[in-house]
Backbone as CSV, one residue per row, in Angstrom:
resi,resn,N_x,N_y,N_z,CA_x,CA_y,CA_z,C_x,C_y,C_z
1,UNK,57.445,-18.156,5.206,58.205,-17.452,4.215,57.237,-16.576,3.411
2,UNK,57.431,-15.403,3.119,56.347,-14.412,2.647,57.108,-14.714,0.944
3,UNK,55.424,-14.483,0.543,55.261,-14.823,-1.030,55.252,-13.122,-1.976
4,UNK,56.086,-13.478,-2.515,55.737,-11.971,-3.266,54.879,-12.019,-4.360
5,UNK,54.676,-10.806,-4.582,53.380,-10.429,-5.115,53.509,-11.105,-6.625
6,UNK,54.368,-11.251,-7.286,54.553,-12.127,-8.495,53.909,-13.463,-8.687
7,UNK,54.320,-13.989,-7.300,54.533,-15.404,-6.841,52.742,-15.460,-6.602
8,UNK,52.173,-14.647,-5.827,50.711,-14.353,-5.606,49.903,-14.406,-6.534
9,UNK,50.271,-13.720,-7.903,49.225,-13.574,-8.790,49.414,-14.688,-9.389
10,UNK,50.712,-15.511,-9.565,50.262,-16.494,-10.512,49.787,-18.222,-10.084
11,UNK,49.773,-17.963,-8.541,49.108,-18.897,-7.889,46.902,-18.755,-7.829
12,UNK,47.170,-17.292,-8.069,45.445,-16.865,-7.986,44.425,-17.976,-9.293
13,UNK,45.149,-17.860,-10.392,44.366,-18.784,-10.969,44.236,-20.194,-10.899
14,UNK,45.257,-20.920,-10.289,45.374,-22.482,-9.515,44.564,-22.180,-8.835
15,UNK,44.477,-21.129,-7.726,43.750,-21.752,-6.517,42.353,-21.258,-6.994
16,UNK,41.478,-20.584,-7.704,40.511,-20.335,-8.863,40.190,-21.970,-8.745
17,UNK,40.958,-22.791,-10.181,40.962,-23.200,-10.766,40.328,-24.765,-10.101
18,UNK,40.919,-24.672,-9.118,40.931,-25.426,-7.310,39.662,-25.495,-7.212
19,UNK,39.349,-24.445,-6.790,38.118,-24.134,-5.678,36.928,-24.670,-7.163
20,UNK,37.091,-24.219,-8.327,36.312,-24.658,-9.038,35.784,-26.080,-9.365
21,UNK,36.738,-26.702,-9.231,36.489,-28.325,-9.836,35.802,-28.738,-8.251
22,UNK,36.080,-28.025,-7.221,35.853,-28.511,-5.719,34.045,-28.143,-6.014
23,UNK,34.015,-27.028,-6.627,32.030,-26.963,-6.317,31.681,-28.134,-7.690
24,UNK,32.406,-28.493,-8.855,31.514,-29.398,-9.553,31.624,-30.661,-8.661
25,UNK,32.408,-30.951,-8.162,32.675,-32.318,-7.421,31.518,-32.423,-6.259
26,UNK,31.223,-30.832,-6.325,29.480,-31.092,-4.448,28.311,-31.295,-5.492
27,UNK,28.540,-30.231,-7.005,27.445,-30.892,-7.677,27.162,-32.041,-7.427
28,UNK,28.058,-32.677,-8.340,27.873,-34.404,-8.946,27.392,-34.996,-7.822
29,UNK,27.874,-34.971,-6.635,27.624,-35.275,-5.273,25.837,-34.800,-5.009
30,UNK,25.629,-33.663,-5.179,24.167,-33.386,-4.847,23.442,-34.022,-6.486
31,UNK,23.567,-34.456,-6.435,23.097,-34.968,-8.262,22.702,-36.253,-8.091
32,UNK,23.963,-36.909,-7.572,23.410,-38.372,-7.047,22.875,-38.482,-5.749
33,UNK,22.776,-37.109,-4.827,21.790,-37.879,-3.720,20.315,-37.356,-4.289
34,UNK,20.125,-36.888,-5.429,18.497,-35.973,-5.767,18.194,-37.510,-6.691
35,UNK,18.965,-38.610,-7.093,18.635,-39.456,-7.782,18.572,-40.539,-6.922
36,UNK,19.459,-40.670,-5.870,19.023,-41.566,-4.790,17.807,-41.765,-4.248
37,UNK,17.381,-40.192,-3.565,16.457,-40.277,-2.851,14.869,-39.713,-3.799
38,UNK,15.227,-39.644,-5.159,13.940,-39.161,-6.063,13.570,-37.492,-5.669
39,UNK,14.419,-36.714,-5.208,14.180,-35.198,-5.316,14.158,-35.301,-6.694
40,UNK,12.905,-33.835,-6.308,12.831,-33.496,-7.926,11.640,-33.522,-8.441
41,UNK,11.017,-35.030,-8.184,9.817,-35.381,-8.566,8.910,-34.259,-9.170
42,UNK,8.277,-34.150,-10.502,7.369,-33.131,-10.809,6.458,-33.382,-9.468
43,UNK,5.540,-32.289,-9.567,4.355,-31.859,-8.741,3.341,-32.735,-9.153
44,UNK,2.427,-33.179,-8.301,1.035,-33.828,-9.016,-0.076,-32.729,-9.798
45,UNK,-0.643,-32.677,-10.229,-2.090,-31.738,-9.990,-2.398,-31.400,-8.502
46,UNK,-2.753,-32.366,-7.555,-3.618,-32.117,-6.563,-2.319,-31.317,-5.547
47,UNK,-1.058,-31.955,-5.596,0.001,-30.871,-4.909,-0.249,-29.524,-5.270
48,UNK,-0.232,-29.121,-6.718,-0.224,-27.674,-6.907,-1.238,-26.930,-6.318
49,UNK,-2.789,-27.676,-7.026,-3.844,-27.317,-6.059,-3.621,-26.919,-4.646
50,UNK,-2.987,-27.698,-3.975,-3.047,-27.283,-2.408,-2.564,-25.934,-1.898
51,UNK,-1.514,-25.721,-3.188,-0.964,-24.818,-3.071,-1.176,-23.355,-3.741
52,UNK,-2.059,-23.811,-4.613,-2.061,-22.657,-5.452,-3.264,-21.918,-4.914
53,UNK,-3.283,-21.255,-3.500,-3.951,-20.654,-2.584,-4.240,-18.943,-3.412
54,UNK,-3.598,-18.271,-3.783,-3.525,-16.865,-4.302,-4.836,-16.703,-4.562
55,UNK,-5.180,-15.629,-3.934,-6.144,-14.842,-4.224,-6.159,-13.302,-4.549
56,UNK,-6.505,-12.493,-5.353,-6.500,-11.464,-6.373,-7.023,-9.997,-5.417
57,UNK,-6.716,-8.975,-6.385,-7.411,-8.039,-5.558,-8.560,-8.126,-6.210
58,UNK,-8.940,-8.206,-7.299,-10.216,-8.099,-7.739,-11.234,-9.435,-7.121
59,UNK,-10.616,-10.346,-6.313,-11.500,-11.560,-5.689,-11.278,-12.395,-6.281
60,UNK,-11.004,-12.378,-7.623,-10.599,-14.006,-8.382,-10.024,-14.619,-7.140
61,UNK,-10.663,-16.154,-7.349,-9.903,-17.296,-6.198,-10.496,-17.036,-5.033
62,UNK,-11.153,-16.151,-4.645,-11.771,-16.041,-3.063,-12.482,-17.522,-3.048
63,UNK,-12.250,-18.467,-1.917,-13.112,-19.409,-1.944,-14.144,-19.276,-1.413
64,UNK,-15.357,-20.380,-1.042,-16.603,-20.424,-0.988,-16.514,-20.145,0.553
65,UNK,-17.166,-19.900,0.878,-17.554,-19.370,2.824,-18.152,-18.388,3.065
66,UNK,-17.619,-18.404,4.552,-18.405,-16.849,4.855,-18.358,-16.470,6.291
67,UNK,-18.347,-15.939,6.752,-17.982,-15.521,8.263,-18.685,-14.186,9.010
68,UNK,-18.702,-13.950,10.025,-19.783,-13.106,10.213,-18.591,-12.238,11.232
69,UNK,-18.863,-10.733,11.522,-17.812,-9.563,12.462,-17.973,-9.838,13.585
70,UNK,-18.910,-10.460,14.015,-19.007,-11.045,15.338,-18.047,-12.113,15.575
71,UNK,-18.310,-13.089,15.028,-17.829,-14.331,15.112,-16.168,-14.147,14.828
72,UNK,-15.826,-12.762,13.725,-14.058,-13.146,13.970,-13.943,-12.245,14.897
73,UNK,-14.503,-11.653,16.034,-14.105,-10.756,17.125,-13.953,-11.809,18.043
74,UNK,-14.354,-12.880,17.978,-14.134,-14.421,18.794,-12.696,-14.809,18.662
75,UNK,-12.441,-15.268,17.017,-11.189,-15.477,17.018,-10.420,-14.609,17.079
76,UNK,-10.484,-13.164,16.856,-9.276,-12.420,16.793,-9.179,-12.156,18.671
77,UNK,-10.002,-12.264,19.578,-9.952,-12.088,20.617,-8.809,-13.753,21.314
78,UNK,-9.317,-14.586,20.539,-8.542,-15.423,20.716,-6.849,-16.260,19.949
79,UNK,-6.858,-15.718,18.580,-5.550,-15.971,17.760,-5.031,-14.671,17.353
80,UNK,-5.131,-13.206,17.519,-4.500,-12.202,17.017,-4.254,-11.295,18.448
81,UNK,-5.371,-10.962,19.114,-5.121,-10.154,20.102,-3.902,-10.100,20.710
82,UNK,-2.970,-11.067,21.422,-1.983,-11.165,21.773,-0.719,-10.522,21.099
83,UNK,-0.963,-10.311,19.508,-0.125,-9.285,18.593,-0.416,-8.347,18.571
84,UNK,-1.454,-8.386,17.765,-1.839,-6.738,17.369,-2.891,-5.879,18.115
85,UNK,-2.856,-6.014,19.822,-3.793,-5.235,20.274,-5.117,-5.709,20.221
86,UNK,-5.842,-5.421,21.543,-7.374,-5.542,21.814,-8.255,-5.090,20.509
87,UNK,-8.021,-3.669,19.847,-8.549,-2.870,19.460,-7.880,-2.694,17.970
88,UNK,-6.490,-3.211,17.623,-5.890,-3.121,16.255,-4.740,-2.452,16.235
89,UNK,-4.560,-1.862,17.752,-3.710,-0.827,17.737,-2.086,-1.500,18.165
90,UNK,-2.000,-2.691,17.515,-0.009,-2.992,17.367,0.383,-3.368,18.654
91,UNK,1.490,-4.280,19.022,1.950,-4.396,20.076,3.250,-5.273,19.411
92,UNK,3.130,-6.433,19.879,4.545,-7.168,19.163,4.046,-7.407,17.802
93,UNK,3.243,-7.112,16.900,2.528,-7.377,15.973,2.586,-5.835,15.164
94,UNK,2.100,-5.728,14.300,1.438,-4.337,13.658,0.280,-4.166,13.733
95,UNK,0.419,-2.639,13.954,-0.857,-2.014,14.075,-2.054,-2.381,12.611
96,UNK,-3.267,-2.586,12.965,-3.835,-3.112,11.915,-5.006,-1.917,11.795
97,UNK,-5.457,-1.307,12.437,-6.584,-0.366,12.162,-6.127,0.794,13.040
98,UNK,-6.993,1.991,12.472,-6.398,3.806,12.215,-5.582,4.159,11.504
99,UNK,-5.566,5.382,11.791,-5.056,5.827,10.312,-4.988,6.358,8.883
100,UNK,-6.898,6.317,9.082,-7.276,6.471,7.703,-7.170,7.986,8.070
101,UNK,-6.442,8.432,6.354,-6.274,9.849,6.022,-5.075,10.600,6.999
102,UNK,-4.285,9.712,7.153,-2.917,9.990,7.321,-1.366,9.559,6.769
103,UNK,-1.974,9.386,5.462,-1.170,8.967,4.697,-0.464,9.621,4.360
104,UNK,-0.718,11.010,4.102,-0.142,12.414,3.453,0.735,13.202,4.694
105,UNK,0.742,12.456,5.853,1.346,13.532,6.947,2.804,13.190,7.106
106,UNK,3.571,13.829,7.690,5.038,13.306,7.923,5.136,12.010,8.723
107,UNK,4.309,11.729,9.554,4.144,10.432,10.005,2.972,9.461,9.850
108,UNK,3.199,8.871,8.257,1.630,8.470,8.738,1.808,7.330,9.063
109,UNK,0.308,6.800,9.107,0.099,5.421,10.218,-0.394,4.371,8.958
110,UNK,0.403,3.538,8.823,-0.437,2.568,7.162,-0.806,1.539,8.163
111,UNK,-2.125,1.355,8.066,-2.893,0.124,8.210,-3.557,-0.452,7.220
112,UNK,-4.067,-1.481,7.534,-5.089,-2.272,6.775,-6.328,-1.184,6.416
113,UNK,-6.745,-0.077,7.045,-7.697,0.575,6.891,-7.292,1.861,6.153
114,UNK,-5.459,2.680,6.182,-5.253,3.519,5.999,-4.837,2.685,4.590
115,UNK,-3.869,1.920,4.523,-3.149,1.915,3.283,-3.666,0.688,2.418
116,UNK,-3.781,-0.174,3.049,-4.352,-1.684,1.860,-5.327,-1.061,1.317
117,UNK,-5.515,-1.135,-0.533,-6.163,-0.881,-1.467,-7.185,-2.092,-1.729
118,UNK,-6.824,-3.012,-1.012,-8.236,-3.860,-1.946,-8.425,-5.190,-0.481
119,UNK,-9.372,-5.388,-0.162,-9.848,-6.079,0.878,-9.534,-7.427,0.417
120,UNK,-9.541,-8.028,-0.588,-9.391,-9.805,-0.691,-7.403,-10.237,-0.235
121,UNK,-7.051,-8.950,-0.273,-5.849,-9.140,-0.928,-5.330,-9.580,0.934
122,UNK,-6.315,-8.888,2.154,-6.659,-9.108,3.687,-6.697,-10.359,4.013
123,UNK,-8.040,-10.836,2.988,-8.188,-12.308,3.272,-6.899,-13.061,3.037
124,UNK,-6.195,-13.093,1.713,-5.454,-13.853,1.537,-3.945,-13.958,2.503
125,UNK,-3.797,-12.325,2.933,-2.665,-12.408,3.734,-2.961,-13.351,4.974
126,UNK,-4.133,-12.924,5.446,-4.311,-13.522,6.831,-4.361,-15.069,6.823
127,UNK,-4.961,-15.876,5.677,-5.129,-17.485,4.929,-3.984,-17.929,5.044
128,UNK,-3.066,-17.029,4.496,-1.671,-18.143,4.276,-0.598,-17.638,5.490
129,UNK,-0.924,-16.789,5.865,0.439,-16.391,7.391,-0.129,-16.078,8.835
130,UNK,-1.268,-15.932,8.848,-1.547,-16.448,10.510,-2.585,-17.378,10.663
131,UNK,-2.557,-17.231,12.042,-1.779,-16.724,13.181,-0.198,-17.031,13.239
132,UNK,0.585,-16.271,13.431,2.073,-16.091,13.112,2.517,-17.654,13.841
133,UNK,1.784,-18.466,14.791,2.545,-19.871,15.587,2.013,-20.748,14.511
134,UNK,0.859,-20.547,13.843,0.348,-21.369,13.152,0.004,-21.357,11.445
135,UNK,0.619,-20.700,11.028,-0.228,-20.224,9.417,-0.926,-21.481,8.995
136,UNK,-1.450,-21.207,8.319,-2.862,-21.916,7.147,-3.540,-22.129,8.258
137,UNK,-3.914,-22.573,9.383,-4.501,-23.011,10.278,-5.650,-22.810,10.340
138,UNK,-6.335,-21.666,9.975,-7.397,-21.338,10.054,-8.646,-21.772,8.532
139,UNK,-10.086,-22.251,9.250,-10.588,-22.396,7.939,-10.943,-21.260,7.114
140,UNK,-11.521,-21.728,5.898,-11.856,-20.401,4.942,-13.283,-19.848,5.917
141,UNK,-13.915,-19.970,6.269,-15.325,-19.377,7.653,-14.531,-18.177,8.251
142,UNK,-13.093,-19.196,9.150,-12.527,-18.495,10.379,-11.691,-17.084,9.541
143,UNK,-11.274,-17.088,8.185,-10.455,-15.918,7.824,-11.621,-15.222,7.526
144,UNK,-12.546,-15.480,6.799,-13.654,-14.353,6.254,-13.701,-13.982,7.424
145,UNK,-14.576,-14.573,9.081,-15.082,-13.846,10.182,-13.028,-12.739,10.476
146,UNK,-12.281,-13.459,10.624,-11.120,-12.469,10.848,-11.447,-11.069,9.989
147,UNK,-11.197,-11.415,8.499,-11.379,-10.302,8.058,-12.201,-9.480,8.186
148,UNK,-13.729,-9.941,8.143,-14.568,-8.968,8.700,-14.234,-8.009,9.980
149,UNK,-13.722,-8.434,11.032,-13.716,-7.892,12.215,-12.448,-7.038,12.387
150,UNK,-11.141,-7.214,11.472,-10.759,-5.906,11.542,-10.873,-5.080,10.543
151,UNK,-11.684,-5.458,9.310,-12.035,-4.305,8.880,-13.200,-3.344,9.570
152,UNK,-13.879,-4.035,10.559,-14.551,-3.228,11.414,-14.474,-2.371,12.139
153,UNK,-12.857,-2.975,13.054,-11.680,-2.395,13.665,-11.273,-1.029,12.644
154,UNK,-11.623,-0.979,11.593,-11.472,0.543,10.818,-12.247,1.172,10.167
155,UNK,-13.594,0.287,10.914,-14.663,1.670,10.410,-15.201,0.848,9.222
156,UNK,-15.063,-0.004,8.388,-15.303,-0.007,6.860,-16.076,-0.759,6.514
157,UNK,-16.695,-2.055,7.595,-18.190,-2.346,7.740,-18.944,-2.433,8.982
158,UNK,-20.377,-2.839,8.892,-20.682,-2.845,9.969,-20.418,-4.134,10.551
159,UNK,-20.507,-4.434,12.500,-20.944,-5.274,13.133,-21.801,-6.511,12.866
160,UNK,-22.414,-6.067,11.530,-23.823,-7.043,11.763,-23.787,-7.681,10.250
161,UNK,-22.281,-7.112,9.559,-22.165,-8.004,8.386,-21.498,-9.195,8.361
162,UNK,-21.989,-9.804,7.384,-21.575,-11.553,6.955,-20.445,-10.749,5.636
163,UNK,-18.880,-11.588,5.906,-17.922,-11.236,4.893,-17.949,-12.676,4.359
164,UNK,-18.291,-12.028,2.593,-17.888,-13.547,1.827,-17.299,-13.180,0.741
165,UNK,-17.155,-13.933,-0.306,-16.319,-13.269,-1.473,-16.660,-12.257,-2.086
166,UNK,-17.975,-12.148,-2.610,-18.500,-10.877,-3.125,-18.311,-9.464,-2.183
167,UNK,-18.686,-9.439,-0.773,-18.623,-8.670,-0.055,-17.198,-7.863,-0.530
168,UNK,-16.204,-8.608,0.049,-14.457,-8.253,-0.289,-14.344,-7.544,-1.294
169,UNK,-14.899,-8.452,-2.246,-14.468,-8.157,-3.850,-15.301,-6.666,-4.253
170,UNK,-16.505,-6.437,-3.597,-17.165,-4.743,-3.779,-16.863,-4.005,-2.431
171,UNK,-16.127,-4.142,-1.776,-15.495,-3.267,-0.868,-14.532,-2.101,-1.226
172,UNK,-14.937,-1.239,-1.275,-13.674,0.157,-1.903,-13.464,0.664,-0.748
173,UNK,-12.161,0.292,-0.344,-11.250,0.645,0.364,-10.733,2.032,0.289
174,UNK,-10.466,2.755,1.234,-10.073,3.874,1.198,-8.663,4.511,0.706
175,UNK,-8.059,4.002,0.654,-6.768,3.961,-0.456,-6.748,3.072,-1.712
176,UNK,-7.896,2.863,-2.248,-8.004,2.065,-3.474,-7.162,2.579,-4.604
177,UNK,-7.193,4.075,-4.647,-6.286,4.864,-5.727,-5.456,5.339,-5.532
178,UNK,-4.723,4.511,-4.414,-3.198,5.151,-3.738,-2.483,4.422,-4.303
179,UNK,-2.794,3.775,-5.129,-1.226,3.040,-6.051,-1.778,2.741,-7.632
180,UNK,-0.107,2.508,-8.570,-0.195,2.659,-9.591,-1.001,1.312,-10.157
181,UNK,-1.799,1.153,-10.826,-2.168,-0.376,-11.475,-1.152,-0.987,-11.765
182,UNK,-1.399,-2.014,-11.915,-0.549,-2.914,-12.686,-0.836,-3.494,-13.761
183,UNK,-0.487,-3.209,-14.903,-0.647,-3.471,-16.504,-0.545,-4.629,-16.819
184,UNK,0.229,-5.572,-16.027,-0.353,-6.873,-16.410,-1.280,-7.406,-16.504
185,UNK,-1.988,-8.121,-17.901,-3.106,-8.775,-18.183,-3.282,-9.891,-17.334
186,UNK,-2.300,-10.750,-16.840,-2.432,-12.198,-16.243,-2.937,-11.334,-14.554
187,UNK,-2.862,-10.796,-13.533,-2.795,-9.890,-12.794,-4.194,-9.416,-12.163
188,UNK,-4.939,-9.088,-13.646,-6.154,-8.654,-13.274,-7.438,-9.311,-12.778
């Protein structure tokens, strides 16, 4: 039997009214299983620690290590190559090196060498998300030697350098002044 439109609107706030008490009722329900099973629990110290991985563009937080362009042409020959090319140049992955000074063209090419402004900011991507089967996996040694070796892959050190925190942290990148600062004090 078709409802007319009278009949429609003044059923809209019942069934409102309905559906409402129906989501406090999954609350209360998710309320007592977060008290059942102790969800929730604050964090310890040493949890946050584990987590509180971030590292800065200016290097704040870079941890202690060190890795050599040789040695991540080992691993990247062995945990990246399969993505991003022998050489940097993208495949099921992104392209990670060339590019520099094609930023300004109708097509440019942003890499790690064309567009990333600050080298730690390398380390940290690569620390917490690859190798894409495995993230964190790698030690703080194995990301410095990574990083070294594709920033090599773009020209921006040599072969025969050791990458450690300081290194990163005085590295001026070739798009260093391709973006606006950020005025936040906590940030810097």
């Amino acid at each position: 039997m078709p409802v007319s439109k009278k009949t429609h609107h003044a059923l809209l706030p019942i069934l409102l009214g309905f559906a409402i008490s129906l989501c406090g009722a999954g609350f209360t329900a998710f309320a007592d299983t977060v008290k059942k099973y102790d969800l929730g629990t604050p964090a310890t110290q040493a949890q946050i620690e584990g987590w509180n991985i971030d590292v800065f563009a200016n290097g704040r937080n870079l941890p202690d290590g060190s890795g050599t362009v040789m040695a991540g042409r080992d691993i990247y020959n062995q945990q990246c190559l399969s993505c991003h090319g022998a050489k940097g140049e993208g495949g099921i992955g992104n392209r990670l090196a060339g590019g520099i000074g094609t930023l300004a063209d109708d097509k440019p090419i942003k890499t790690v060498g064309s567009y990333w402004p600050y080298a730690p900011t390398l380390f940290d991507y690569i620390r917490r998300t690859m190798p894409m089967t495995a993230p964190q996996s790698l030690t703080n040694d194995q990301v410095y030697a990574v990083t070294g070796y594709v920033l090599f892959l773009n020209g921006l050190v040599k072969e025969d350098v050791t990458i450690k925190a300081k290194t990163l942290a005085n590295l001026a990148m070739p798009n260093r002044d391709g973006f606006v600062p950020d005025p936040r004090p906590d940030v810097k």
